[in-house]
Structure formats: structure tokens, C-alpha cells
One Martini backbone bead per residue (centre of mass of N, CA, C, O) as a GRO file, in nm:
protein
  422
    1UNK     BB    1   2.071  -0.666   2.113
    2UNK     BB    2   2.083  -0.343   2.234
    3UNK     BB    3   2.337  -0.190   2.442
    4UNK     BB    4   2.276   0.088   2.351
    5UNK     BB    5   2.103   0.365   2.561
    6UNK     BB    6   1.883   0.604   2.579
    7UNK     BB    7   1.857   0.812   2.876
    8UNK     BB    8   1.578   0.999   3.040
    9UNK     BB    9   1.425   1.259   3.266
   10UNK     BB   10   1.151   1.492   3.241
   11UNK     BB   11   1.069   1.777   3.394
   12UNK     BB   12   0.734   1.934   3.423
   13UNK     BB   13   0.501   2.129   3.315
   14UNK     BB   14   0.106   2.130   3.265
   15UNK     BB   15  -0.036   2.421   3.199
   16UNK     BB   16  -0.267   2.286   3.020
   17UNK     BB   17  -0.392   2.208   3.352
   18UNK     BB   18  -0.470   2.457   3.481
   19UNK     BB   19  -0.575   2.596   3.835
   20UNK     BB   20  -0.552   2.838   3.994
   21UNK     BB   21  -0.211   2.859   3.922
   22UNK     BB   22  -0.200   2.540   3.872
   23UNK     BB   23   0.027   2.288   3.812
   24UNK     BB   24   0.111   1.976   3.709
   25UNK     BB   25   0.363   1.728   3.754
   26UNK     BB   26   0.589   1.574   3.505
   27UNK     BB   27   0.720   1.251   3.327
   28UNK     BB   28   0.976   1.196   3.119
   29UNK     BB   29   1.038   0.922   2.931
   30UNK     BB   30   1.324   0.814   2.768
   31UNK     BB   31   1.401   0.576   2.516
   32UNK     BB   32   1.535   0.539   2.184
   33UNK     BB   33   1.325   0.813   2.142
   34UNK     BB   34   1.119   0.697   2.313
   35UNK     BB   35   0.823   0.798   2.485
   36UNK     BB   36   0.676   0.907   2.856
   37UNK     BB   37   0.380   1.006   3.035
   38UNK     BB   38   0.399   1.077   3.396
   39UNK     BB   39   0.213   1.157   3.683
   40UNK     BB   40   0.297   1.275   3.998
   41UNK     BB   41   0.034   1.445   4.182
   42UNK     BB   42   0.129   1.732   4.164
   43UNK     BB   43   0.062   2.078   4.254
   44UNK     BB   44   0.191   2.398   4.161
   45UNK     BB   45   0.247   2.657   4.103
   46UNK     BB   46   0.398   2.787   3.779
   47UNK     BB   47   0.616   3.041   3.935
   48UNK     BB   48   0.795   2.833   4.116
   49UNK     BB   49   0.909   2.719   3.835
   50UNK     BB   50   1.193   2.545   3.714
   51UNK     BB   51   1.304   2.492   3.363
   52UNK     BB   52   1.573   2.417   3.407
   53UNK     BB   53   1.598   2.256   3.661
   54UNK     BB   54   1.355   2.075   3.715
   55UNK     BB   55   1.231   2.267   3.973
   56UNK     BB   56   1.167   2.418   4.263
   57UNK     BB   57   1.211   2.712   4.380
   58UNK     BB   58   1.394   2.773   4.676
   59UNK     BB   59   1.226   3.010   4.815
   60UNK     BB   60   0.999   2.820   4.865
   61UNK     BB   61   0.793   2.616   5.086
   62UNK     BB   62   0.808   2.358   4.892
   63UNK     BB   63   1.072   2.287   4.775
   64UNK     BB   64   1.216   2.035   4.921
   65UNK     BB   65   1.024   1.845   4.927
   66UNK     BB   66   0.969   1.797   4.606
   67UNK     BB   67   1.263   1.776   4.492
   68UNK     BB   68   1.282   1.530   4.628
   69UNK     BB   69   1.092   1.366   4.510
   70UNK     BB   70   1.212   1.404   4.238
   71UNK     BB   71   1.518   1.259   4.321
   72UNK     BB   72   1.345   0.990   4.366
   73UNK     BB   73   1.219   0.943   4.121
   74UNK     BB   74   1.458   0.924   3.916
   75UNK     BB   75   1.595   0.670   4.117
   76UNK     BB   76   1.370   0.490   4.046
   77UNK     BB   77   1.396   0.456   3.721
   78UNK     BB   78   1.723   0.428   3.673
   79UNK     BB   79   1.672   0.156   3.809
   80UNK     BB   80   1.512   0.016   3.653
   81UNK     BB   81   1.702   0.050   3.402
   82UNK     BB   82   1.958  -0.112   3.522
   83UNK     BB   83   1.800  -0.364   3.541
   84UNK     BB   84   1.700  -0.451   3.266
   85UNK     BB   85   1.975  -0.423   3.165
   86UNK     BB   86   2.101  -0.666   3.322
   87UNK     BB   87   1.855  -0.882   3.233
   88UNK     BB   88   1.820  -0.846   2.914
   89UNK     BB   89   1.605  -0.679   2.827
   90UNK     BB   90   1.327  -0.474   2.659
   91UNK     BB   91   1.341  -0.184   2.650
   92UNK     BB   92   1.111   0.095   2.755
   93UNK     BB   93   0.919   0.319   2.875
   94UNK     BB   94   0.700   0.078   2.981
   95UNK     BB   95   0.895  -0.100   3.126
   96UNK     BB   96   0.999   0.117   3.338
   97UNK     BB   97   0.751   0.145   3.481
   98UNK     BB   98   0.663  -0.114   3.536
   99UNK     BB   99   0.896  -0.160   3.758
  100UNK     BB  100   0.845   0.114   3.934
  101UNK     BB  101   0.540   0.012   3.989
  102UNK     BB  102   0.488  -0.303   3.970
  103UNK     BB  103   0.415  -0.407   3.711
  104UNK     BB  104   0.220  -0.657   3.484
  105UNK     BB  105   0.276  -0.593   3.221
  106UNK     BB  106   0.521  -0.800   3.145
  107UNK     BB  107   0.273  -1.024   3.154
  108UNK     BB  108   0.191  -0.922   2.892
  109UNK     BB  109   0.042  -1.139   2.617
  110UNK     BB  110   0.033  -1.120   2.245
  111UNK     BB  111  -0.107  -1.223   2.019
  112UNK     BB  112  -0.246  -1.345   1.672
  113UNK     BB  113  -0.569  -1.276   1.779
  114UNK     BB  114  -0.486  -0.969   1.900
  115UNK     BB  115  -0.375  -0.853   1.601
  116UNK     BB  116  -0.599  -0.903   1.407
  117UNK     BB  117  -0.853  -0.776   1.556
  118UNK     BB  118  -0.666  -0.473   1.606
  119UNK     BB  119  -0.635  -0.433   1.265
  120UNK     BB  120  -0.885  -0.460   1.164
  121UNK     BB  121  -1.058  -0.251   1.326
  122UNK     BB  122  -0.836  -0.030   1.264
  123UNK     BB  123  -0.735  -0.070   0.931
  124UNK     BB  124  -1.015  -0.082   0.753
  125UNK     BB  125  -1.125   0.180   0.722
  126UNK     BB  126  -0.826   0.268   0.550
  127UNK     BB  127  -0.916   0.024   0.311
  128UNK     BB  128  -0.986  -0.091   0.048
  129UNK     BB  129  -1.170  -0.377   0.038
  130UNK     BB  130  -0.984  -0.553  -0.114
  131UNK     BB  131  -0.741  -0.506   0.067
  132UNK     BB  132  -0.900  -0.635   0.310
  133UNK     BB  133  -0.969  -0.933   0.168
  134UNK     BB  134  -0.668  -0.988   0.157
  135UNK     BB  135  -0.592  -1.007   0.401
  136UNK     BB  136  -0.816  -1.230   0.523
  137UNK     BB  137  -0.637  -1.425   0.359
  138UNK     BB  138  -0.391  -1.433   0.519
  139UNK     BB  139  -0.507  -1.491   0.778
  140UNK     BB  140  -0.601  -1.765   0.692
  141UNK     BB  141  -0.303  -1.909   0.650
  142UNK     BB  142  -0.187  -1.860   0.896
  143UNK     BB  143  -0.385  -2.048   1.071
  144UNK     BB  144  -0.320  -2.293   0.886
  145UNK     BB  145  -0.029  -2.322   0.959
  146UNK     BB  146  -0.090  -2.363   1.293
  147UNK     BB  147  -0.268  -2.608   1.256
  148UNK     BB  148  -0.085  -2.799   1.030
  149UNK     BB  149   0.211  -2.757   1.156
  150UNK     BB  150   0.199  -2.650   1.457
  151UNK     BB  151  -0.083  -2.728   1.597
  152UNK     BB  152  -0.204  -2.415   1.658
  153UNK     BB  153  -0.444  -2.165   1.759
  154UNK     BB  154  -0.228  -2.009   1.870
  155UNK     BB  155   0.033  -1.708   1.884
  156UNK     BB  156   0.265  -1.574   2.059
  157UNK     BB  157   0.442  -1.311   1.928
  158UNK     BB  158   0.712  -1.365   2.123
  159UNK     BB  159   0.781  -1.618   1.927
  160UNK     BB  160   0.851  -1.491   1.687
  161UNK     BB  161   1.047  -1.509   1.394
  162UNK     BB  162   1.253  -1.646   1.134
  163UNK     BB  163   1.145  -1.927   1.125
  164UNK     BB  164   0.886  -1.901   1.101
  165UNK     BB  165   0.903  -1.718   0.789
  166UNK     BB  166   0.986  -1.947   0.669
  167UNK     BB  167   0.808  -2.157   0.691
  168UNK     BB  168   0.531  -1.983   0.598
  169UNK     BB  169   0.665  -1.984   0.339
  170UNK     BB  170   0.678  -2.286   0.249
  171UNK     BB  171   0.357  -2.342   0.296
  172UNK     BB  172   0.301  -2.127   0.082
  173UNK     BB  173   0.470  -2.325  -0.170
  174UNK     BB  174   0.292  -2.590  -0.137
  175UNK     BB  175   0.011  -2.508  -0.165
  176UNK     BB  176  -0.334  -2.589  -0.257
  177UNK     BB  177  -0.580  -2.458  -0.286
  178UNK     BB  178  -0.932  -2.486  -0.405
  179UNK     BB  179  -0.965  -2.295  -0.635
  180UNK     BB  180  -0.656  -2.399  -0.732
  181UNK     BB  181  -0.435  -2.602  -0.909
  182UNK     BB  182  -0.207  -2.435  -0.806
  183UNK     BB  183   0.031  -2.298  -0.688
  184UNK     BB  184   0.157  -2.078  -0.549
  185UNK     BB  185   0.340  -1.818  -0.609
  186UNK     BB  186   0.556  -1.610  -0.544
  187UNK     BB  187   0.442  -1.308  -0.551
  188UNK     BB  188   0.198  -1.407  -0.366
  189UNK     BB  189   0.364  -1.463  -0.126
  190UNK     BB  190   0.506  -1.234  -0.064
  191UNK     BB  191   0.227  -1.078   0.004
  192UNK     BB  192   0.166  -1.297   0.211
  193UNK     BB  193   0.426  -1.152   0.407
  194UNK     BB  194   0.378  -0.870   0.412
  195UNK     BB  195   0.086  -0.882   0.533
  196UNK     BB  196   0.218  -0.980   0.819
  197UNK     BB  197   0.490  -0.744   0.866
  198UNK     BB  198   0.258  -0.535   0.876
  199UNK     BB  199   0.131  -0.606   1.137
  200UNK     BB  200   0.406  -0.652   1.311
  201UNK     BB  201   0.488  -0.351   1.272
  202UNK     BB  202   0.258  -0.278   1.466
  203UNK     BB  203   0.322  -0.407   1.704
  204UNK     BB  204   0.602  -0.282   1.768
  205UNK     BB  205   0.450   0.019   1.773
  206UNK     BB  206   0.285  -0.081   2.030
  207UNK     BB  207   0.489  -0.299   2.218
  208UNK     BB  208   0.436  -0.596   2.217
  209UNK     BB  209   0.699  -0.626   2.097
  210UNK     BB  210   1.072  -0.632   2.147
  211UNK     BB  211   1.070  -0.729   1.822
  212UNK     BB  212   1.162  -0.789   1.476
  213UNK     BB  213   1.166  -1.051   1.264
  214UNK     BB  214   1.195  -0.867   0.980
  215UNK     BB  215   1.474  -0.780   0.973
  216UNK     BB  216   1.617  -1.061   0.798
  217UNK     BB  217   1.419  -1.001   0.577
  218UNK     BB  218   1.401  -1.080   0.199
  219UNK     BB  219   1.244  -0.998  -0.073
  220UNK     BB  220   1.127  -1.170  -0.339
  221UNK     BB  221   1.071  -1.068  -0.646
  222UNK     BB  222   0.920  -1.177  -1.000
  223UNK     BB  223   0.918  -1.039  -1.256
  224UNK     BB  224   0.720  -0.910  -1.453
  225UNK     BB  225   0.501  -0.938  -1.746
  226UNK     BB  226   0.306  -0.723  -1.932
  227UNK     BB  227   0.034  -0.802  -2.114
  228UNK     BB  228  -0.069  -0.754  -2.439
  229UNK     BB  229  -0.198  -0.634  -2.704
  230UNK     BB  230  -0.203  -0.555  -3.028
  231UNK     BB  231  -0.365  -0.468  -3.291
  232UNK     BB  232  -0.428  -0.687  -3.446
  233UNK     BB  233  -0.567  -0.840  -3.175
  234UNK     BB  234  -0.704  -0.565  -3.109
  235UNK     BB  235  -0.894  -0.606  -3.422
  236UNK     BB  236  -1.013  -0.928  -3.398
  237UNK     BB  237  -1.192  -0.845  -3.133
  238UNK     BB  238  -1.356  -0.656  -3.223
  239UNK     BB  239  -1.446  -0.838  -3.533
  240UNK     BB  240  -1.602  -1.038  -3.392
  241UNK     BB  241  -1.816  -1.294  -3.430
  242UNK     BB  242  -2.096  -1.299  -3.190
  243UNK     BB  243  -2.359  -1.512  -3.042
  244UNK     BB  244  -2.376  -1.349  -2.797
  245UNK     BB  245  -2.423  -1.167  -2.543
  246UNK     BB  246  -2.234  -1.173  -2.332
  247UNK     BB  247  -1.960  -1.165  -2.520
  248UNK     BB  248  -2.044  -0.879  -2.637
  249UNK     BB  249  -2.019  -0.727  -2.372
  250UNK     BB  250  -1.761  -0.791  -2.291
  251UNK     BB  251  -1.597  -0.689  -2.536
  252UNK     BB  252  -1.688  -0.399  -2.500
  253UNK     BB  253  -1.558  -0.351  -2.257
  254UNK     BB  254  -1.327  -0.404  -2.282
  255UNK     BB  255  -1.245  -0.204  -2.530
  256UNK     BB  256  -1.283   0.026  -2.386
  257UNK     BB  257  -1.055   0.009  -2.186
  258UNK     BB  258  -0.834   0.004  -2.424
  259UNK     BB  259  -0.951   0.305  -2.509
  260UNK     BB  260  -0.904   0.422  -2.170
  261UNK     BB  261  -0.786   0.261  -1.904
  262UNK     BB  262  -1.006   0.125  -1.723
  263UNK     BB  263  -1.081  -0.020  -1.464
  264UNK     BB  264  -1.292  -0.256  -1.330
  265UNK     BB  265  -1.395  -0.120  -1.116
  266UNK     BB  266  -1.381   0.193  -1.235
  267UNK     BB  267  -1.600   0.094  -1.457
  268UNK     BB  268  -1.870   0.001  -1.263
  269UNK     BB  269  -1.908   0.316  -1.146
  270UNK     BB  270  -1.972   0.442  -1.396
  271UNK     BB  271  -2.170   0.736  -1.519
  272UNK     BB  272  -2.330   1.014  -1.633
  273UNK     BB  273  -2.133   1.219  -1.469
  274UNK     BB  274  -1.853   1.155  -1.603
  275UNK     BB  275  -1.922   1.279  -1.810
  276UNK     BB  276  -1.756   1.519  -1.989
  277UNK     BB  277  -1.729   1.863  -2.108
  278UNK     BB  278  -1.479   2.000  -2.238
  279UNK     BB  279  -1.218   2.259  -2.338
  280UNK     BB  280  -1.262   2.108  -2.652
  281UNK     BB  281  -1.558   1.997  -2.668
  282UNK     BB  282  -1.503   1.698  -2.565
  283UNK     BB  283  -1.545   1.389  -2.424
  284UNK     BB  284  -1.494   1.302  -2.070
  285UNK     BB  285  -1.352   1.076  -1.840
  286UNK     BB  286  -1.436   1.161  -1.480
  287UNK     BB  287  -1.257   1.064  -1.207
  288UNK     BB  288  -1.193   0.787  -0.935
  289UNK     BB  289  -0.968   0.612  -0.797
  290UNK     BB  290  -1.023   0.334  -0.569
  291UNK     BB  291  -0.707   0.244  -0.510
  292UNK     BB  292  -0.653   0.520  -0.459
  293UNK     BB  293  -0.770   0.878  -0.513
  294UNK     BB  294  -0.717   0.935  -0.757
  295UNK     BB  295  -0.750   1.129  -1.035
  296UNK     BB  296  -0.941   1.098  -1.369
  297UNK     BB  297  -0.835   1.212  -1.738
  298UNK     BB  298  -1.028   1.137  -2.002
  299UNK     BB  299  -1.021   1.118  -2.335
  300UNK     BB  300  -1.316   1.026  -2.562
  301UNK     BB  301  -1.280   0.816  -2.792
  302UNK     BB  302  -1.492   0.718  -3.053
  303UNK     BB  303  -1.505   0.422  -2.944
  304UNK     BB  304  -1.581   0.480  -2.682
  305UNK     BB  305  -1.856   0.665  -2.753
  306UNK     BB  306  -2.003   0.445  -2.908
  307UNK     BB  307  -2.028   0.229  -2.669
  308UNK     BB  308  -2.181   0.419  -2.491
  309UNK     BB  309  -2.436   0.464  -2.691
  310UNK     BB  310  -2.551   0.147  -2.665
  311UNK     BB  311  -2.552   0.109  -2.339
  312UNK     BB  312  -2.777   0.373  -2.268
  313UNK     BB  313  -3.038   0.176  -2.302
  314UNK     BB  314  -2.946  -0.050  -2.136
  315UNK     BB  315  -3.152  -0.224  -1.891
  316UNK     BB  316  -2.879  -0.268  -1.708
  317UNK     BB  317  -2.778   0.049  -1.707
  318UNK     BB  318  -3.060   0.159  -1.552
  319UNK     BB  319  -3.090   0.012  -1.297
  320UNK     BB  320  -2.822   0.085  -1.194
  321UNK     BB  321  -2.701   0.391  -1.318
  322UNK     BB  322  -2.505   0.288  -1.558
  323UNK     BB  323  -2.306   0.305  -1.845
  324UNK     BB  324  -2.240  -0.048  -1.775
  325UNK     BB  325  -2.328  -0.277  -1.700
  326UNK     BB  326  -2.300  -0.578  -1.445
  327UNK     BB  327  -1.996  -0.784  -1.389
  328UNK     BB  328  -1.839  -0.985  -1.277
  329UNK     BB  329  -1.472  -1.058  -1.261
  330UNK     BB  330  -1.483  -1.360  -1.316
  331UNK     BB  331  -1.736  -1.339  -1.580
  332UNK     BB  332  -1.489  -1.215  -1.727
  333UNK     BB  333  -1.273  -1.356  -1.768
  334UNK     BB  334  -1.405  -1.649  -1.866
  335UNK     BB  335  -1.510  -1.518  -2.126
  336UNK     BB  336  -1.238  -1.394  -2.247
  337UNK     BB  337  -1.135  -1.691  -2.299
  338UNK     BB  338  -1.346  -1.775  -2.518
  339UNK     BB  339  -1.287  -1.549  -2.721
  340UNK     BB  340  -0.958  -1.598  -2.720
  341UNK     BB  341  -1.051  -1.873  -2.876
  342UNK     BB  342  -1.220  -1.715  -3.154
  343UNK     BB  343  -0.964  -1.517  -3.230
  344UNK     BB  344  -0.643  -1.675  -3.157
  345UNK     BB  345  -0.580  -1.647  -2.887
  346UNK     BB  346  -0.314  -1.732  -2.666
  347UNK     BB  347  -0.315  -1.522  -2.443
  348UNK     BB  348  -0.406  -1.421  -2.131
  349UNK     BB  349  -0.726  -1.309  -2.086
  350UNK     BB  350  -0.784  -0.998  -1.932
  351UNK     BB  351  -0.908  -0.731  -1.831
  352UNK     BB  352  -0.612  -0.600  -1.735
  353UNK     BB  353  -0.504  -0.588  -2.024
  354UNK     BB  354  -0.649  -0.331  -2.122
  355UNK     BB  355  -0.505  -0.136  -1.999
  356UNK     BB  356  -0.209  -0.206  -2.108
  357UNK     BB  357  -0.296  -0.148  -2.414
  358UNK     BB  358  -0.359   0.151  -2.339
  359UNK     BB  359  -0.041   0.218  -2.288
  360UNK     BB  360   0.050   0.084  -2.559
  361UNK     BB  361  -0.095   0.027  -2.848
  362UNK     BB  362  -0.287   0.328  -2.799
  363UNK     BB  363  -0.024   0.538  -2.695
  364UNK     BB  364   0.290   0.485  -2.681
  365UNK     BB  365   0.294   0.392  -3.016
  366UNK     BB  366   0.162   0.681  -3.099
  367UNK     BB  367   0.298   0.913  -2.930
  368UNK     BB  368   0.225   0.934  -2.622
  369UNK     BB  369   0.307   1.070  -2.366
  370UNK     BB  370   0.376   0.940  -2.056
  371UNK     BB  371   0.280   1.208  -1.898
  372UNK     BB  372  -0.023   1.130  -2.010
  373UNK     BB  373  -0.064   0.854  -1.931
  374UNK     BB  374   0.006   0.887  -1.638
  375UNK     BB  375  -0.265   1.078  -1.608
  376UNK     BB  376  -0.501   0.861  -1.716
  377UNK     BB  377  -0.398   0.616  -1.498
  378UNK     BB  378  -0.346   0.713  -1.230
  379UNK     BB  379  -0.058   0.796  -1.141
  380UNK     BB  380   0.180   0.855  -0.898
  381UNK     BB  381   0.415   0.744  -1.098
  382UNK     BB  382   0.594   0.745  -1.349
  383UNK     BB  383   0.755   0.479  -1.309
  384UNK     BB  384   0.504   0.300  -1.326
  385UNK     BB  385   0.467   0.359  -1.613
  386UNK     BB  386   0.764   0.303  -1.746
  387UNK     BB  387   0.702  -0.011  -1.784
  388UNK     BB  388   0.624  -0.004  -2.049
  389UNK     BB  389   0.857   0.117  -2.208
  390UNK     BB  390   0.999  -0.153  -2.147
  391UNK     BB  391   0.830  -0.353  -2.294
  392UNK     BB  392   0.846  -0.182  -2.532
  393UNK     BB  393   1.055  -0.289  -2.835
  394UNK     BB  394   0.886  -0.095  -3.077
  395UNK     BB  395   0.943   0.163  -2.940
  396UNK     BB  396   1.276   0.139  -2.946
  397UNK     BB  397   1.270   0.115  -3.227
  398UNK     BB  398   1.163   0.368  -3.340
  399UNK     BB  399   1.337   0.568  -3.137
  400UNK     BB  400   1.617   0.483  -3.309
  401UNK     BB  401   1.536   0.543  -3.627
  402UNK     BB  402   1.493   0.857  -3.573
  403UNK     BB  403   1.784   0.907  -3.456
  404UNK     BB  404   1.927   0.759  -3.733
  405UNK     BB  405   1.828   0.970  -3.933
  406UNK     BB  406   1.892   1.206  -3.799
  407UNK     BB  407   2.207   1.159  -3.830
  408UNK     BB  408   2.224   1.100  -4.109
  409UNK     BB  409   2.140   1.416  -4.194
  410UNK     BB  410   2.384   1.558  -4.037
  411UNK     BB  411   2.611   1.421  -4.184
  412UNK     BB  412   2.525   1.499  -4.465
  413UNK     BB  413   2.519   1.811  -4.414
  414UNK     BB  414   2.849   1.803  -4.342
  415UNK     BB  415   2.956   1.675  -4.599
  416UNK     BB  416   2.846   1.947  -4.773
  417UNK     BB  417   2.998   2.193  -4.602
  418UNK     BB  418   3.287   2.062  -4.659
  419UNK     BB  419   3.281   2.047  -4.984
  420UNK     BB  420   3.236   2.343  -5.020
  421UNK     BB  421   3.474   2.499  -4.904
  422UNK     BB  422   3.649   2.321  -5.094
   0.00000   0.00000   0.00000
């Protein structure tokens, strides 16, 4: 609980409201920097106020009774910071009003349905679909931790603890879902501690909380490494003699993407318009990604316009009116297993890893600058693309071979033309 607090009072004009030449006055209460306005019922002239004193001037008939109104309004606010403050309340700019008005906000309190509630209508509009229905399975977990552990259907906000996100960081580390065989990751647990850290700090910001209780959780994220097909498993993928429809649609797919690097989403949203003739004369795919709604310029690999122009009349994607057919990313992974079954390939083959073959085997293996990745595979930041360079130690290895050639070269200059002097 913080001792030390900063509070204030600003009497003001709120000329932005006047009518005949007069304006309302307003009372600013700020505490801890935040602020709140209070109306005060008072209507005067614009010219009688004096913004410096913060009073209306003397000179005028109204100036003694508005003023002392003004310094008993003060004086009433002031002791109520002064109550709230001896009582070790959590002070905010809403509890000194709610205490000087006698109000029973203080008594009011938010749960934890009355939050998911409030997050979900108003900032689901704001997230990508997919990202809406993860916070729904993390809010999932939550009432489940709540049923099964804690026995309640329900828990007021100003309850939430460190204790709290230890426990439910436990159950979600013991829980074993129904559609998967084991447990949670770390990973996966992390993330739905944060979507709910989100939540409360949405909570924290609305005022409904008088504290975060996330103030002294860390975060404790396991490193991935992300994997990738090399040349010759992307080779032999490629060159796989499959015997269905089914096998061979999704293989060609996955090479696409490991050819152009766009993901499983905004592959499926694909059509003929996002193909586009550039300025050098060859085509491009133009799009948006859906989960930043980053640009993403594409020059497209004869591999890759090869595969367009295969599945161009192909009775699946002209019903759809898109570049290919459209397969659920469930029955694209599970695909993904057969092939890379049938190829010997032992890495767990999912389709996002096609776009990783294409940041690393397909481009930066062959010397395609990082900031020409980063800008096809539409990432917001270098930092996010060089995770790939960090990760290709045969690139790291190429390019100090490079560096030792020169090296050696220069070396032998510098004795060729010291030989010659002497």
C-alpha cells in the first residue's frame, strides 16, 4: 500500500458549456495523477472568474457566497482524502468522491463474471478472431480452476492475489484437456496467465480493483526452437509420389507456403486479385496479414506460380473464388503427418513450419538479406525475423567462412607486398 500520495483540487470554468455568458464550475480532483470531474451546480458569468485564484473576483455581487461555497467544497474533499488515508483505504479520485457524496460505490463490488463479461463485449471487437477465441479458452480454464479447485462459480476481483496466480498456474500445469494426450506446456500456460493478467489490468485501469496483483508475477517463457525442413527433406517432400487427392492438395499447399512464406490463414484468404503484375514485370502476391494487418509483398518463385496456375480451375477454388482449395488447419496438420511419414521425415511436420523452411532454407540459406525477409514475411519488427538467423548455424557457418577467406586474402596481400619492399 502506497504512503505517500499526491492530491489536489482544481476549481475551473468549463466555458466549453456556457450559455448567455455564463459557464458551470467544475472541481478537478487528481490523486496519484489520476483525475476526475465533479460538477458543482454553480453557473456565473465567464468574466467574473479569476483562473489564477481559482475564485470568482471580489469586486463582483455573487463573489463571498460562491467562494466560501468553493472552500467548504475543498474543505469537504480534502477531509475525506484525509478519512480514506487514516483508514488505509486504496485512495483514487472515485473513493474521495464516493466518501465527500456519501455514496455507496465503495460497496460495490466486481467479480470475476462481471469482468470476462465486460472484456469480451468490448474488446473482442478489437482482436482478430482467432485471438477472441484463445482468451475464450483461457476464460474457460479460469471458472474451471474456480469449479474444481476453489469450489466457487464465481470470485469478487478485490479477492485475486499472488496466491491466487500461483494456484491457477498449478492447475494449469497438472490439467490434462480432452482433446490432448498430455499436459499443458510451459509455454501454453504462460500465455493463458497472461491473458488473464490482461484482463485484470483492464480491471486495475477501470478502477474495479484497488491493486494488481500481478505486480510481482515474472513471466517465465520456455525458448523455442522453431523448426524447419533443409533443403534436401524440402526436396524430398516435393518429389513424394502420393497416391490420394487429399495428400497431394495439401503437400502442394504446404510448398507453396514454404516458397512464399505466408501462413495457413492468409493462405486460405488468397484470390486472383492479390496476384499483381510488379515493376520488374513478374508477379507478386499483395495481401494483408490478418493477425497484424501488416502489408505483405510477395515476389512469387516459379515454384510457387507454378502450383497457382495448377489449382486455377481446379472446381474447389472456384467455388470459394480463391487461389486453393480450402482445407481446416486440423485436417492440414493431420495430413502433414501422413506425407512427412511417407517422405521419412522424423520432425513433427505442421503447416507453420513451411513458412519457417521459407525464412531459413529458402532465403537466408541463400544469401537473401534478413530486412527483405523481414519485410515478406510482414513482421513489425527485424528483431522478430532474426530468430531465424539466430537459429541456421549452417548460415553462421557460411558466413564466417566467408569472412576467413577474406581474411586469408588480405593476409596474403599484406605479405606479398611486404616481400616486395624488402
Amino acid at each position: 500500500m502506497r504512503s505517500n500520495f499526491t492530491f489536489s483540487v482544481l476549481f475551473w470554468l468549463y466555458s466549453g458549456r456556457s450559455k448567455n455568458g455564463k459557464a458551470p464550475i467544475y472541481a478537478r480532483i487528481s490523486v496519484n495523477g489520476k483525475k476526475l470531474n465533479i460538477s458543482l451546480k454553480r453557473r456565473i458569468q465567464i468574466n467574473h472568474w479569476d483562473s489564477e485564484r481559482q475564485r470568482v473576483k471580489n469586486s463582483t455581487i455573487d463573489a463571498k457566497s460562491i467562494n466560501q461555497y468553493l472552500d467548504g467544497f475543498y474543505s469537504g474533499l480534502f477531509h475525506s482524502f484525509q478519512q480514506l488515508r487514516i483508514e488505509g483505504k486504496h485512495i483514487t479520485p472515485k473513493s474521495v468522491k464516493a466518501r465527500f457524496l456519501d455514496e455507496e460505490v465503495e460497496n460495490q463490488h466486481f467479480t470475476m463474471k462481471d469482468l470476462v463479461s465486460y472484456h469480451n463485449s468490448n474488446m473482442f471487437t478489437k482482436l482478430h478472431g482467432n485471438t477472441s477465441r484463445l482468451y475464450l479458452t483461457s476464460q474457460k480454464y479460469i471458472f474451471l480452476f474456480l469449479k474444481t479447485k476453489l469450489k466457487l462459480e464465481d470470485i469478487r476481483l478485490d479477492e485475486l492475489n499472488y496466491k491466487f496466480i500461483l494456484d491457477f498456474e498449478n492447475f494449469l500445469r497438472k490439467h490434462k484437456p480432452n482433446h490432448y494426450q498430455k499436459q499443458i506446456g510451459n509455454n501454453a500456460v504462460m500465455k493463458h496467465i497472461q491473458r488473464l493478467r490482461k484482463m485484470v489490468s483492464l480491471a486495475y485501469r477501470l478502477e474495479w480493483i484497488d491493486k494488481d496483483p500481478f505486480r510481482q508475477f515474472k513471466q517465465r517463457l520456455t525458448p523455442t526452437n522453431r523448426e524447419y525442413l533443409g533443403s534436401e527433406e524440402l526436396q524430398a517432400i516435393e518429389e513424394l509420389e502420393l497416391q490420394t487427392k487429399r495428400l497431394k492438395t495439401v503437400r502442394d499447399l504446404f510448398v507453396f507456403s514454404c516458397y512464399t512464406g505466408i501462413c495457413y490463414t492468409d493462405l486460405m484468404l488468397l484470390t486472383e486479385d492479390n496476384v499483381i503484375m510488379g515493376l520488374d514485370k513478374k508477379y507478386w502476391i499483395i495481401t494483408k496479414r490478418q493477425k497484424t494487418h501488416n502489408p505483405v509483398k510477395i515476389p512469387l518463385l516459379k515454384k510457387a506460380m507454378d502450383l497457382i496456375e495448377r489449382y486455377k480451375q481446379d472446381s474447389r477454388s472456384v467455388i470459394n473464388n480463391t487461389l486453393f482449395p480450402r482445407i481446416s488447419n486440423q485436417k492440414m496438420n493431420a495430413y502433414l503427418k501422413e506425407i512427412a511419414s511417407e517422405a521419412k521425415i522424423k520432425k513433427n511436420l505442421t503447416f507453420h513450419m513451411a513458412r519457417h523452411t521459407f525464412a531459413t532454407t529458402v532465403t537466408l540459406t541463400n544469401g537473401v538479406p534478413i530486412e527483405t525477409i523481414s519485410k515478406m514475411l510482414g513482421h513489425r519488427k527485424l528483431t522478430t525475423t532474426q530468430i531465424y538467423a539466430k537459429v541456421l548455424e549452417r548460415k553462421v557457418g557460411e558466413d564466417m567462412e566467408i569472412l576467413r577467406s577474406k581474411l586469408e586474402v588480405a593476409t596474403e596481400s599484406d605479405l606479398k607486398k611486404k616481400a616486395n619492399q624488402g
